[in-house]
C-alpha positions in Angstrom: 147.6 175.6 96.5 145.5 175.2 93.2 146.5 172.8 90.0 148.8 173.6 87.5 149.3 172.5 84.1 153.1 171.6 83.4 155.1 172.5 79.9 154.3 168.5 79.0 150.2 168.9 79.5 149.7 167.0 82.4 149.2 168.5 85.8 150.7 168.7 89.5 149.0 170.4 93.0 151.1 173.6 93.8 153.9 174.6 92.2 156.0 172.2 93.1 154.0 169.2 93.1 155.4 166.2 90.2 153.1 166.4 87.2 150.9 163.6 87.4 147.4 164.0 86.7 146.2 163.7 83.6 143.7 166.9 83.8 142.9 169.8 85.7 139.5 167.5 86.9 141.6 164.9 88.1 144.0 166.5 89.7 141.3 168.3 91.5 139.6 165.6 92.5 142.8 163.8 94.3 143.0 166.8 96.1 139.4 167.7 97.3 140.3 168.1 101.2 142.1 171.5 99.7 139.0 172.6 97.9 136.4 171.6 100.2 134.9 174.5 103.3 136.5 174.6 105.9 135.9 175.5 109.9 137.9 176.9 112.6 135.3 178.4 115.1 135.5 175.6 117.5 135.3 176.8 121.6 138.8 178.0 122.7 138.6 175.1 125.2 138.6 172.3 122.5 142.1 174.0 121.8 142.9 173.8 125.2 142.1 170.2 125.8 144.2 169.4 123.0 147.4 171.4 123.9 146.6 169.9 127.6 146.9 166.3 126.3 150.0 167.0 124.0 151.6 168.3 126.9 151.2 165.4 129.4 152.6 162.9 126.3 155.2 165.4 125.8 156.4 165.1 129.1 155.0 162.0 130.4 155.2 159.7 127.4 151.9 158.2 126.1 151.7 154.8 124.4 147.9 155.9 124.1 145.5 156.7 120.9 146.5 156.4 117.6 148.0 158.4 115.0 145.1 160.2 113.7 144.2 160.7 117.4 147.5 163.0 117.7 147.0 164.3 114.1 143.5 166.0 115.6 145.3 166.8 118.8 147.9 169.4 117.0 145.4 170.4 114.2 142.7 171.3 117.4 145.5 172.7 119.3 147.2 175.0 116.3 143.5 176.0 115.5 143.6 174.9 112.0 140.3 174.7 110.3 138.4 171.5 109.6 136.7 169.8 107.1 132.8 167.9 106.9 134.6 165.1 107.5 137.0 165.4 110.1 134.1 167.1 112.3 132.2 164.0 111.6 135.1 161.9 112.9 135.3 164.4 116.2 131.5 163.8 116.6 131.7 160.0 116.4 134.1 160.4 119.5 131.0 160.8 121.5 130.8 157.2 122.3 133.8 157.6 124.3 132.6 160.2 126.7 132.2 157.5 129.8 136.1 157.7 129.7 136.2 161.4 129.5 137.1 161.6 133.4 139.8 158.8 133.6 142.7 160.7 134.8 146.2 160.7 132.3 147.6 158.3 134.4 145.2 156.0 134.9 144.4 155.1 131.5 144.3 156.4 128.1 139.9 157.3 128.3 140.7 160.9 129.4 143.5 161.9 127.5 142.4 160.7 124.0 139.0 162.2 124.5 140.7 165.3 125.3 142.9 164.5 121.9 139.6 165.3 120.1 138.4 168.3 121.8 137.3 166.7 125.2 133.6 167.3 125.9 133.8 170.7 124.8 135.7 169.8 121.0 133.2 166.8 120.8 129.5 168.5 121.6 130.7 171.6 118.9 131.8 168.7 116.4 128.1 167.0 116.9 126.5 170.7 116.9 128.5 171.9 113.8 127.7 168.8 111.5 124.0 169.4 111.9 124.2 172.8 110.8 126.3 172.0 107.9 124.0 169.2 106.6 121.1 171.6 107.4 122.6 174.4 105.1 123.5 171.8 102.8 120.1 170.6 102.9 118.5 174.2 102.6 120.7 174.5 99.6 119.8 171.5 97.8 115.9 172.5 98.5 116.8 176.0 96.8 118.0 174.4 94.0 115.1 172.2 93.0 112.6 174.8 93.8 114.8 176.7 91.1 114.8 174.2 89.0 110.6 173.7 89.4 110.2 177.6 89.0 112.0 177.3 85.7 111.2 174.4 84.5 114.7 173.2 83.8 
């Protein structure tokens, strides 16, 4: 869903989005997350950890987590692709691992992990953030060498 320029010169996101940016650049920018790579190839069992813990709140009722913690939940369970930064988010979950085995019913530990991919969901997260900032890395190393090469 790119920008559009509307009949009055300003800009809206999609086409039906209210024409409110004054450029192209602007409008862009407010809506990065759509421009930015994205990833999906997370382990089938990140899904299934997700769809696991929907389930149980589903049919248990769950005052537990918060609402980005169900937000990841349905994105990991629909197997929608991911930004940079929500895999960083799903790495920084590590430091709840000691409550990855709390059973649903004993306390939230265990079914908010599994919110975020459970163990499986959180060691791609960590795996897949060093590889982007390593390609990232390479890239920006290309790029200067260019840049030396050619003296620009």
């Amino acid at each position: 869903m790119p920008c559009y320029e509307c009949e009055n010169g300003m800009w809206r996101f999609g086409e039906t989005g209210n024409c409110q940016y004054d450029s192209k650049e602007s409008c862009e920018t407010a809506n990065k997350d759509y421009y930015a790579k994205t990833y999906n190839d997370y382990p089938q069992s990140a899904t299934n950890n997700a769809k696991r813990a929907i389930k149980y709140k589903e049919e248990n009722g769950s005052s537990c987590g918060t609402q980005v913690g169900w937000t990841r939940a349905r994105q990991l369970a629909n197997r929608e692709s991911l930004s940079r930064d929500t895999i960083a988010r799903m790495a920084s979950f590590k430091r709840h691992e000691q409550h990855a085995d709390v059973p649903y019913d004993e306390g939230c530990g265990g079914l908010m992990y599994d919110c975020w991919g459970g163990k499986s969901g959180v060691n791609w997260a960590i795996k897949k953030l060093d590889q982007i900032d390593k390609e990232k890395n390479n890239l920006d190393d290309r790029f200067k060498d260019y840049l030396n090469k050619y003296g620009c």
